[in-house]
C-alpha positions, 0 to 999 in steps of 0.5 A, spaced: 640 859 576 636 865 579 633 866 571 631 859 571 627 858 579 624 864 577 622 862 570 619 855 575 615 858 579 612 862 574 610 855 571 609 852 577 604 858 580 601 857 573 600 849 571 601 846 579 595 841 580 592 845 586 597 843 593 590 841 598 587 835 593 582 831 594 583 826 599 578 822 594 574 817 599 582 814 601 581 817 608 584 823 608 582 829 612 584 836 608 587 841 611 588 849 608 595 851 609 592 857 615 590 851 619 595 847 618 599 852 620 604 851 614 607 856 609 604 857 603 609 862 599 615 858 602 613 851 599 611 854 593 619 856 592 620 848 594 616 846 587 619 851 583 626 849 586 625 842 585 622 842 578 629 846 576 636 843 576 637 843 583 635 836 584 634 830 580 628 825 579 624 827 585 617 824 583 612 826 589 612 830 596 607 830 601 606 833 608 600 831 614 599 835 620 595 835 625 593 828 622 591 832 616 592 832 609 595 839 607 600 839 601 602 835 596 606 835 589 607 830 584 612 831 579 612 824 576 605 821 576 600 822 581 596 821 588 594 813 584 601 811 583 605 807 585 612 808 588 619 804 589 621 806 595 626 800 596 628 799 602 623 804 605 620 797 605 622 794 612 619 799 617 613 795 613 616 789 617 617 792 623 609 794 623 608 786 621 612 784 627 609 788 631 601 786 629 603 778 630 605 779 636 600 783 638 595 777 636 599 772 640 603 769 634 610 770 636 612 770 643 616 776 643 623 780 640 627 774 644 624 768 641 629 765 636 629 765 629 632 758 627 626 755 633 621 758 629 624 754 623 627 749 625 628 745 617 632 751 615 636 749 622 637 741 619 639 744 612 645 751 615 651 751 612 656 753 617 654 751 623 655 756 630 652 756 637 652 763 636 647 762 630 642 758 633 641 764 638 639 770 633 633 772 634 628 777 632 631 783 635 638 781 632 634 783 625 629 788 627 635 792 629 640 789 623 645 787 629 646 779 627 653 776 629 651 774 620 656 776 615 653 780 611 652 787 610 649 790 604 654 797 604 660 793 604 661 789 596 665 784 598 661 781 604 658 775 603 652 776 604 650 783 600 644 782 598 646 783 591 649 775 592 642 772 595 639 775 589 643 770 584 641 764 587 633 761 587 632 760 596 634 767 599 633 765 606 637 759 606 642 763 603 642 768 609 642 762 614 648 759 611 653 764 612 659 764 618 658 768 623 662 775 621 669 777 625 671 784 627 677 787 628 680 791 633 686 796 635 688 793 642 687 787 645 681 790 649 674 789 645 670 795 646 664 796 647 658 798 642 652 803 645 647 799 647 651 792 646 650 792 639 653 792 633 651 796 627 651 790 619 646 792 614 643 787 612 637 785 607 637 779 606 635 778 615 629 782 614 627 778 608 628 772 612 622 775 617 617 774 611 618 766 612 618 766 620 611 772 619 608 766 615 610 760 618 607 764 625 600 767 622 598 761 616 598 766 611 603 768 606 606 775 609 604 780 603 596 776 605 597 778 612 599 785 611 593 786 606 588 783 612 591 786 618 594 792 616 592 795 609 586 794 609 584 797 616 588 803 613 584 803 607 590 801 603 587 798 596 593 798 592 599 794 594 604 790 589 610 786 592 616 783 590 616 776 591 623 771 591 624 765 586 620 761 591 614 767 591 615 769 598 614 776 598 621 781 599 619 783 606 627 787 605 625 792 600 621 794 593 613 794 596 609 799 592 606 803 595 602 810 592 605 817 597 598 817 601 598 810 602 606 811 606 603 818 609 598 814 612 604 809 614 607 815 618 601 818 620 599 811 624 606 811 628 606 819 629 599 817 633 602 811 637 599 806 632 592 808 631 589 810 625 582 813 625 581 811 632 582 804 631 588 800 635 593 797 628 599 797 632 600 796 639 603 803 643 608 801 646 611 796 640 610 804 636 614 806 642 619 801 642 620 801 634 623 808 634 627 808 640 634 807 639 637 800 638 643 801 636 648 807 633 650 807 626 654 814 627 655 820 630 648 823 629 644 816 626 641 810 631 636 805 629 630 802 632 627 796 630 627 797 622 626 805 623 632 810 622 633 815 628 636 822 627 635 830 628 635 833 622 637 841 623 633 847 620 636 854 622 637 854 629 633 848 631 633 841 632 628 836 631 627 829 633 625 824 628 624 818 626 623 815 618 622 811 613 628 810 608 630 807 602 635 807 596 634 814 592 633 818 597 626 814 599 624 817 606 617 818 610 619 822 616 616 822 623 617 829 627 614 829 633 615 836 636 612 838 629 605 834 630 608 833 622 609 828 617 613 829 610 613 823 604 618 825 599 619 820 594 625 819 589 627 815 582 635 818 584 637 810 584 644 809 587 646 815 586 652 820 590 648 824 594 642 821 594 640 822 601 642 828 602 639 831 596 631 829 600 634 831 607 635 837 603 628 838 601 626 838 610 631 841 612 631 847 608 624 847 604 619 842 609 622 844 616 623 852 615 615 853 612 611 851 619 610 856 623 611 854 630 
């Protein structure tokens, strides 16, 4: 093992594209790694580990600090390419809503899903009161009384049946409000009144109420309002069978670009000095909704989690999608990591890139 990561960062001393690249005209800022305040040595060995058979199938790493560029690695492709990060895919959402509302086309997180519908209301299966009273903060924060959760194959409404049928969106508003079982006759009390169900297929439902509110199909709106004021070029977006543009997961975006994301809502919305997102929407976003676990809550589309490093702690709030996929936000480091994966439904596929922070990422700044 120590043969073969030395032997990798020989090779990756020798052949690795320079760590501090161009930022090309995209907008980026560079950074060296003594400004930076990042350890040059140490994500060295990161490059050499990772290129080893310590992990599999990881395409790319950036890191911004201080709202620069300061390193990236591209071990499939390069900064142009395009990455499938999956469900990385719904903070986008979370950042569309957050623009619509700041334009005054949505009413606000109460307003209910089937009002801005209301033919998907005539047509519902499995009619319910509770129902009609999902709102927009029922699938930002993935807590609707829906029966569908995609980590729970025999749900009905995993996302893997709604791909089998042509209308996604009636699919998912036709399905029963879901039951829970219980030990007792108390009910208990979730943290933050919510319930926790992972559900695609009502974050897909957003992309029908992001059109009907603004006049323009979802991925139009997202290259008008946030894209283009982030000098994204280069978008490609997975559309259901009626071309509706699968806000849930699959947009492809290149590294860069999903640094810049983060980059934007580590500085409250703004990028560049421009206003994309509001403030306090960022601020609403990414705090905590509803628990998960012991150590994971969720916003409204963003993950919630401290990632342990040595002896600290560090508040974070990310981006994450099937592979390992993740774009995480840590405040207290002034710090953004993009770390993008193939490592498609895998065993350990999270936790072989919070590996990558906590013990390569996180270790080489220099407090």
């Amino acid at each position: 093992m120590m043969t073969t990561l030395r032997a990798c960062l020989f090779a990756t001393l020798l052949l690795l594209t320079p760590l501090i690249a161009s930022a090309q005209g995209d907008g980026w800022a560079q950074s060296s790694f003594a400004d930076s305040g990042l350890s040059e040595p140490k994500l060295r060995v990161m490059s050499a580990a990772i290129r080893s058979d310590q992990f599999k199938k990881i395409g790319s790493i950036a890191i911004a600090r201080h709202g620069k560029l300061a390193f990236e690695d591209y071990l499939e492709g390069d900064a142009a390419t395009l990455r499938d990060t999956r469900s990385a895919t719904k903070s986008i959402t979370d950042i569309l809503v957050g623009i619509a509302l700041k334009q005054g086309k949505l009413p606000g997180v109460n307003a209910r899903v089937l009002d801005l519908l209301p033919e998907r209301a005539r047509q519902m299966q499995n009619p319910d009161p509770r129902k009609l009273a999902i709102t927009l903060e029922d699938f930002l924060s993935m807590s609707s009384p829906l029966e569908c959760d995609d980590w729970n194959d025999a749900s009905r409404g995993n996302e893997e049946r709604m791909y089998l049928v042509e209308d996604w969106a009636q699919f998912i508003l036709d399905l029963p409000v879901r039951g829970r079982m219980r030990l007792g006759e108390k009910p208990e009390t979730p943290e933050y009144g919510r319930f926790f169900s992972y559900c695609t297929g009502g974050v897909f439902v957003l992309s029908e109420v992001l059109s009907r509110v603004t006049g323009f199909r979802t991925d139009r709106y997202a290259q008008q309002n946030l894209f283009a004021p982030l000098g994204i070029v280069s978008a490609e977006w997975v559309y259901s069978p009626l071309n509706v543009p699968q806000t849930g997961g699959g947009l492809r975006l290149s590294t860069r670009s999903l640094l810049k994301i983060g980059q934007m809502y580590l500085d409250g919305g703004s990028w560049h000095g421009q206003q994309i997102v509001p403030q306090d929407w960022v601020q609403n976003s990414t705090r905590p909704h509803v628990r998960i676990d012991d150590a994971t809550e969720y916003g409204y589309l963003w993950w919630i989690k401290s990632f342990k490093s040595g002896n600290e702690s560090y508040p974070a709030f990310f981006m994450s999608g099937n592979g390992g996929n993740k774009v995480v936000v840590v405040p207290k480091l002034d710090l953004v990591a993009v770390i993008t994966s193939t490592n498609f439904n895998t065993h350990g596929m999270h936790e072989q890139t919070e590996r990558i922070l906590t013990d390569y990422i996180l270790p080489a700044v220099k407090q």
